[in-house]
C-alpha positions in Angstrom: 118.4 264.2 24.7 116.1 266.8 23.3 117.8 270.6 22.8 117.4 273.6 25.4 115.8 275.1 22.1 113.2 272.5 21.6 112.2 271.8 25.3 111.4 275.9 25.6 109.3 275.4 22.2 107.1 272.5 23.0 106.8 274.2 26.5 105.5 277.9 24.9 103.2 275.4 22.5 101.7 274.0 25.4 100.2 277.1 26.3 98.4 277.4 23.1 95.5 276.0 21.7 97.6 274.4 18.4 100.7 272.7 18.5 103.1 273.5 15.8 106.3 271.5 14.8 108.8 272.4 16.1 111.5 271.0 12.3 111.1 272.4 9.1 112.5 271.3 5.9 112.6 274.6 3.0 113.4 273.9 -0.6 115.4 276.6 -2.1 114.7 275.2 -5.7 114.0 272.6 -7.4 117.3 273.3 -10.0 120.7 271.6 -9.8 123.6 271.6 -11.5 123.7 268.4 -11.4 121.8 265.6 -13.3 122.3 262.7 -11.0 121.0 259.5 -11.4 119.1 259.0 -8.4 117.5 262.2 -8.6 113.3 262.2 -8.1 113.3 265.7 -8.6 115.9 266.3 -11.3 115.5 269.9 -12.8 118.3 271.1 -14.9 119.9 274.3 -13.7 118.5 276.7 -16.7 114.8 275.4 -16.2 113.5 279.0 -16.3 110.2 278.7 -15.8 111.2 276.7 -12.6 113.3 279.9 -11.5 110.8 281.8 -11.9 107.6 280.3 -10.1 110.5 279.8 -6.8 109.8 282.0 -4.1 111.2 285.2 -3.9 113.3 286.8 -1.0 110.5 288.9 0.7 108.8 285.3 1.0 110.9 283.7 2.6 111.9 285.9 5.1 108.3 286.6 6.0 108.0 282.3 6.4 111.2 282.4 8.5 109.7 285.1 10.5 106.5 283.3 10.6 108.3 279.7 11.2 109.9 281.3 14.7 107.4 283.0 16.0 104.9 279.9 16.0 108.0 277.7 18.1 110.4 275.9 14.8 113.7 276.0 16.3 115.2 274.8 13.2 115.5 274.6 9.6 117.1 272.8 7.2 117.8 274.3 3.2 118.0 272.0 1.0 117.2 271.4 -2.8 117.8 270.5 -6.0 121.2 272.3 -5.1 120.5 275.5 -2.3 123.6 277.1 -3.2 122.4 278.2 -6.7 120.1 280.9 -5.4 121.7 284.1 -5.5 120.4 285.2 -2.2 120.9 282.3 -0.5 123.5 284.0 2.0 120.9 286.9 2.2 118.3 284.3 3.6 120.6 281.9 5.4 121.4 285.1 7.3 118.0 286.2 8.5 117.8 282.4 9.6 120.4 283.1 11.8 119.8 286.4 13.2 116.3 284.6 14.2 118.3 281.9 15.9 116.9 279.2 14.2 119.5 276.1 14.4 120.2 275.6 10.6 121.1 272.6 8.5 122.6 272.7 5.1 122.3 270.2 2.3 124.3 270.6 -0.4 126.6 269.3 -3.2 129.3 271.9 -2.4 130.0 272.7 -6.3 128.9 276.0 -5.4 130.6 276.6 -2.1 132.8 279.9 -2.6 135.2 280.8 -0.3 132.6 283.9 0.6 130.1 281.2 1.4 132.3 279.6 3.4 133.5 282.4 5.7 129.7 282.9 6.6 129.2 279.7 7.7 132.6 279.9 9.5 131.3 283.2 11.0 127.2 282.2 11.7 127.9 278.2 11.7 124.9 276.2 11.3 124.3 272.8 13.4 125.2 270.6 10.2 126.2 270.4 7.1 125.4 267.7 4.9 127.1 267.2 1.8 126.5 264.5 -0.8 129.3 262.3 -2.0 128.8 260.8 -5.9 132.0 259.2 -6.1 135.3 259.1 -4.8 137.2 260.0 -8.1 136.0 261.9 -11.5 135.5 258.7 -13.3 133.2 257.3 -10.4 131.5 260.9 -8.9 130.7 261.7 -12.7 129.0 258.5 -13.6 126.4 259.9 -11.3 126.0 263.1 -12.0 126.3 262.9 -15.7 128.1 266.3 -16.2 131.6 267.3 -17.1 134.2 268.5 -14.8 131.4 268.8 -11.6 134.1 266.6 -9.3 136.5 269.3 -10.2 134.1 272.0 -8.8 133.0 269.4 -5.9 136.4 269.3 -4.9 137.1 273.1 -5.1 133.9 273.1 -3.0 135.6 271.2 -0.4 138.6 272.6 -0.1 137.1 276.2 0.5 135.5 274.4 3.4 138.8 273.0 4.4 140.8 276.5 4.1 137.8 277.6 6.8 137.6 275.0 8.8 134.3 274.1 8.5 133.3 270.3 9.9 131.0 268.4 7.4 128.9 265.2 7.7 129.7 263.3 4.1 126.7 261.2 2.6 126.5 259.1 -0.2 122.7 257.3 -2.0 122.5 253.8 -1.7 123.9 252.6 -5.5 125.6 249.7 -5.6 129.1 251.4 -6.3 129.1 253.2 -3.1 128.2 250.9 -1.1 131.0 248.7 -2.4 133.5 251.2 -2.8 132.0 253.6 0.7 136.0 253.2 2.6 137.4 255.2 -0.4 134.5 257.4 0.2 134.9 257.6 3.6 138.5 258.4 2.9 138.0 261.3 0.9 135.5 263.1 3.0 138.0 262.9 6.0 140.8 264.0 3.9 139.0 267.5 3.6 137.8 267.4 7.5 134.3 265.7 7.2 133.0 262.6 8.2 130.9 259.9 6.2 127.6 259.5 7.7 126.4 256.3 8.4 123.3 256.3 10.4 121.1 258.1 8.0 118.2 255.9 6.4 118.8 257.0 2.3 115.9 255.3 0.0 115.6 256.1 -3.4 112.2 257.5 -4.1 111.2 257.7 -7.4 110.1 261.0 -9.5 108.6 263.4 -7.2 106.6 264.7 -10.6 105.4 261.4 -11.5 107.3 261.5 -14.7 107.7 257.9 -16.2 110.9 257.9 -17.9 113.0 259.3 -14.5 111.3 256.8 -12.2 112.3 253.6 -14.7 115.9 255.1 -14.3 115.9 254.7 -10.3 114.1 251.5 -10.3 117.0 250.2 -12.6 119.8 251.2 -10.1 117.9 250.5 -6.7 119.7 248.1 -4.4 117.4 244.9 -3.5 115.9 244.4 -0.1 118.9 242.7 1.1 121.1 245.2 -0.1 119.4 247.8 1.5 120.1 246.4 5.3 123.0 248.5 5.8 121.0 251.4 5.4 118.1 250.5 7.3 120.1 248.9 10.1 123.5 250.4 9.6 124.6 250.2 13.3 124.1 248.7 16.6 122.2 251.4 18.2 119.7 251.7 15.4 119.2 248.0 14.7 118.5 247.9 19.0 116.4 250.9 18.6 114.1 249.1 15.8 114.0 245.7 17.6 112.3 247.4 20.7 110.2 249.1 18.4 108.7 245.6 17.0 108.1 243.8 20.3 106.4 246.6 21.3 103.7 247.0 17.9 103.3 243.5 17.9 101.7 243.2 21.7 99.2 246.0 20.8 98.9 246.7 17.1 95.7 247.4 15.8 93.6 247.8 12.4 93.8 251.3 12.2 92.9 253.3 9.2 94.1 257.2 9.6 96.2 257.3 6.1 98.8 259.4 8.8 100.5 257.2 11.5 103.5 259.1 11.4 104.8 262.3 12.3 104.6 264.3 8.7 103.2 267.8 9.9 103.2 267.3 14.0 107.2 266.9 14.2 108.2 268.5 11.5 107.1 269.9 8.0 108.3 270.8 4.7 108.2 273.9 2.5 109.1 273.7 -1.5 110.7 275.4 -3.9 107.1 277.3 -5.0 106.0 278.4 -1.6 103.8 275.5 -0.6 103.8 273.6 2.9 104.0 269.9 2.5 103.3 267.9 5.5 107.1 266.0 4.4 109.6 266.9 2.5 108.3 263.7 -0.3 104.9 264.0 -0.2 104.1 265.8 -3.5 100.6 264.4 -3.5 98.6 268.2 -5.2 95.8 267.5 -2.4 98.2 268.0 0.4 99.8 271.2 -0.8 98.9 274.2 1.2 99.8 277.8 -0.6 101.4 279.8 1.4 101.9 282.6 -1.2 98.2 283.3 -0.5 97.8 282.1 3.0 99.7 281.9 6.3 102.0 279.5 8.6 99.1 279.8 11.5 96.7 279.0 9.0 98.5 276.5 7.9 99.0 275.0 11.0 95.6 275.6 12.8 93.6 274.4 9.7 95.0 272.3 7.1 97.4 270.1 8.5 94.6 268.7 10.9 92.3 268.3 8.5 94.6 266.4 6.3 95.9 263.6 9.2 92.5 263.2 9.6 92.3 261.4 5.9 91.5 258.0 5.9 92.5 254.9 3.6 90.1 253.7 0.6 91.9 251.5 -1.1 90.8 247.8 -1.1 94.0 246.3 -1.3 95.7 248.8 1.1 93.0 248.2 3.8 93.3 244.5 3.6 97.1 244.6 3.8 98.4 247.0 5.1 96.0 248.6 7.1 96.4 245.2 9.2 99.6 244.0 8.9 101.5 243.8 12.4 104.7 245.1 11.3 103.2 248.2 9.6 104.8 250.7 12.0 108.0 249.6 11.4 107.6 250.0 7.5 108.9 253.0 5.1 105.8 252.5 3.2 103.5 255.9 3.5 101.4 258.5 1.9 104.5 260.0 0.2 106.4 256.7 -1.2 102.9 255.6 -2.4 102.0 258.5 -4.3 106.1 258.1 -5.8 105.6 254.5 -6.7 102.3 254.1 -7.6 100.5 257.9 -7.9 98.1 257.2 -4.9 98.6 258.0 -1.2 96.6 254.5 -0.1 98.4 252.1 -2.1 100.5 249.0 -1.1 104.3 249.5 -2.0 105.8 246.5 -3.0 109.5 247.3 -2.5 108.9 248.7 1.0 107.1 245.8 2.0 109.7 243.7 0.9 112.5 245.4 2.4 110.8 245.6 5.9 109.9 241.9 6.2 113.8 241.5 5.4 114.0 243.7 8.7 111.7 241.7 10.8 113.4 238.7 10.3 116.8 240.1 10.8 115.0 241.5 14.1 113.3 238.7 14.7 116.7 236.6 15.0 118.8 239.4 16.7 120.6 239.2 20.1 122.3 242.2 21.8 123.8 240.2 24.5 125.8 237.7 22.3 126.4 240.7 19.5 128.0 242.8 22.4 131.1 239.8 22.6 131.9 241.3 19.2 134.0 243.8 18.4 131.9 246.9 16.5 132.5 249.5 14.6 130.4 251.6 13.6 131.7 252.8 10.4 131.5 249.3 9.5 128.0 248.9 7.4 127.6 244.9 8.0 124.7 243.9 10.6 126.5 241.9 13.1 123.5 239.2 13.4 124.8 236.7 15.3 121.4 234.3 14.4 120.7 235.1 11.2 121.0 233.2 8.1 124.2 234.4 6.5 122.3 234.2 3.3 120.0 236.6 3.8 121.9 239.2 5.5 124.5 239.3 2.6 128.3 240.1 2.8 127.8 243.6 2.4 131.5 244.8 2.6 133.1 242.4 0.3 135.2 244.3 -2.2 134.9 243.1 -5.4 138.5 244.5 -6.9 139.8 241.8 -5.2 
C-alpha cells in the first residue's frame, strides 16, 4: 500500500508537465571510518581532498528545499558513514522540519547519545544499520580497524538507552550468512531486528579502481549462494515468479539502455553535489551538477535525455538486449559500468545468478510450499521441486 505522502505527490505531479520522483537517495560523503572489505566506495576517514570537494551545508539545504518542493516525500542519508559530517544533525533537521520521511544508513560508531535523542525526538521512518560481525574477532575482520566493534557497540547502546527501533543488515560474505542467527541475536539484544528481505549484492569499485574490485570478487558468494538474498522469503520469491510468467508472454527486443526505474522512481545525489539517476551508477556521462544547475533542471532536461540512451554494444544487443528473462535480471547500466567500465556490457555474474533464479522459479509451487511451516527469518528457499543440489543447504552451520 503506497503512503498518504506519496499518493498526494504523484497526484500534485500529475498536474504538471514533468513528473519527478517522488525517492531520493543523498550521500553525505564518500569517507568512513571504516575500511570494510566489501566496500566499492572505500575512502578512508582523513581523505581531505574528499572532505573538501563534499557539499557544504547551504547546499544541501537549498537541494532539500528544492527536493520537496518538486513532490520527494523522502530521503534517505547514507554514505561512506553519514554520521561523520559535523552538520549532519543540522541537515537531518531541516529534512524534517520539511516533512520529508527520512531513512538513515549508518554503521552506528558514530551515534552519540546527542544523536540519538534527535532521532528519539524527530524519528525518521528507518534506520538501517550495518552488522560486520557478531563479535570483535568476526565484526573486525571486515572492517579492518582496531577497536570499531567497541564503538559499534557503544553506538548501539546509545540507541538502546533511547529507545530507538533499528532494522540490522549484514553484506552477503560467506561468514554471515553462516553465522546470520548470532547476528540476528545481537541486533535484537539492543532492540533491532535483522533484515532479511533486502536484496545486498556486492558491487565492485564505484571509482573503477583495480586493486578494490579484485578484493570483492575474491569474497563474493557464488550464484547459488546468493539465493537467500535474491529470494530470501516466500512473499518475494512469489512476487518474482509472477514477474517471469508475465515477461515471458510478451517480452520483446528492446534497446532503451534504461528499463528500469533509475531517475522516474527514485534518484540519487553524491557526496560532491551531483544527481545520479541511482545511487550505483557512477558512469561521468550520467552525472548532472547540481552545484551549477538545479533540481527542475535536472529533472525537466537531463534525466529524459539520458533514459532515452540506447545500447551499442554487439555483444549486449545480441544477448541481452533479447534474452527473455532480462527483466528479471540485476544486470544494468550501473553494475556494467562496476564490472566492466561500460554501461552496455553483458555481466557475467548477474547473468549467472539470475538463470539460477529462473530455474528455481521455474520449479516453484506456492500451493504445496504453503503445507510447510515458514519462517521468515529463515534464509533457505523452501522449493519444494527443485533440485536440492542446486538450491544448496544454505543454513547448515559449519561449527558443528
Amino acid at each position: 500500500m503506497l503512503h498518504p505522502k506519496t499518493i498526494i505527490s504523484r497526484f500534485m505531479r500529475s498536474k504538471k508537465r514533468y513528473s519527478c520522483f517522488t525517492h531520493l537517495d543523498i550521500e553525505l560523503t564518500e569517507r568512513c571510518n571504516n575500511n570494510c572489505v566489501h566496500c566499492y566506495i572505500r575512502r578512508p576517514i582523513n581523505d581531505s581532498e574528499a572532505q573538501n570537494r563534499e557539499m557544504p551545508t547551504n547546499l544541501l539545504k537549498r537541494l532539500l528545499q528544492e527536493a520537496a518542493k518538486e513532490g520527494v516525500t523522502a530521503v534517505r542519508f547514507t554514505g561512506g558513514e553519514p554520521l561523520l559530517r559535523d552538520d549532519f544533525l543540522e541537515i537531518y533537521c531541516i529534512a524534517h522540519e520539511l516533512k520529508l520521511r527520512i531513512s538513515l544508513c549508518t554503521n552506528a560508531t558514530f551515534m552519540t547519545k546527542e544523536i540519538a535523542r534527535i532521532l528519539r525526538d524527530k524519528p525518521p521512518q528507518k534506520i538501517t544499520i550495518s552488522f560486520y560481525g557478531w563479535n570483535k574477532l568476526s565484526y573486525e575482520k571486515i572492517t579492518r580497524v582496531s577497536a570499531s566493534f567497541d564503538s559499534f557497540i557503544m553506538g548501539l547502546s546509545n540507541l538502546k538507552e533511547f529507545g530507538i527501533f533499528f532494522h540490522a543488515t549484514a553484506p552477503p560474505i560467506r561468514q554471515l550468512l553462516l553465522y546470520h542467527k548470532d547476528i540476528k541475536s545481537l541486533a535484537h539484544s539492543f532492540g533491532g531486528v535483522l533484515d532479511r528481505n533486502q536484496e545486498w549484492f556486492l558491487i565492485l569499485s564505484a571509482h573503477r579502481d583495480v586493486e578494490t574490485s579484485k578484493i570483492i570478487c575474491d569474497i563474493r558468494l557464488t550464484p547459488k549462494e546468493m539465493i537467500p538474498y535474491v529470494l530470501g522469503n516466500k512473499e518475494r520469491l512469489k512476487t518474482y515468479q509472477q514477474k517471469l510468467r508475465q515477461v515471458l508472454s510478451r517480452q520483446k527486443n528492446v534497446q532503451l539502455l534504461f528499463r528500469c526505474g533509475a531517475g522516474l522512481d527514485r534518484a540519487a545525489i553524491n557526496a560532491y553535489g551531483r544527481l545520479q539517476l541511482c545511487l550505483d551508477l557512477r558512469h561521468p556521462d550520467t552525472l548532472y551538477d547540481l552545484n551549477e544547475g538545479t533540481l527542475r533542471d535536472a529533472i525537466v532536461n537531463f534525466i529524459p535525455s539520458i533514459r532515452r540512451m540506447r545500447m551499442i554494444n554487439a555483444d549486449y544487443l545480441s544477448r541481452c538486449a533479447k534474452c527473455p528473462i532480462k527483466p528479471i535480471c540485476y544486470q544494468c547500466p550501473a553494475t556494467s559500468w562496476s564490472e566492466n567500465g561500460t554501461m552496455d556490457s553483458p555481466s557475467e555474474y548477474f547473468c549467472a545468478i539470475t538463470k539460477v533464479k529462473e530455474e528455481i522459479l521455474a520449479n516453484y509451487h506456492p500451493k504445496e510450499d504453503a503445507k510447510n511451516e515458514y519462517d521468515s527469518s529463515d534464509s533457505r528457499v523452501h522449493c519444494c521441486k527443485c533440485d536440492p543440489n542446486m538450491v544448496g543447504h544454505f543454513l547448515v552451520d559449519q561449527r558443528t
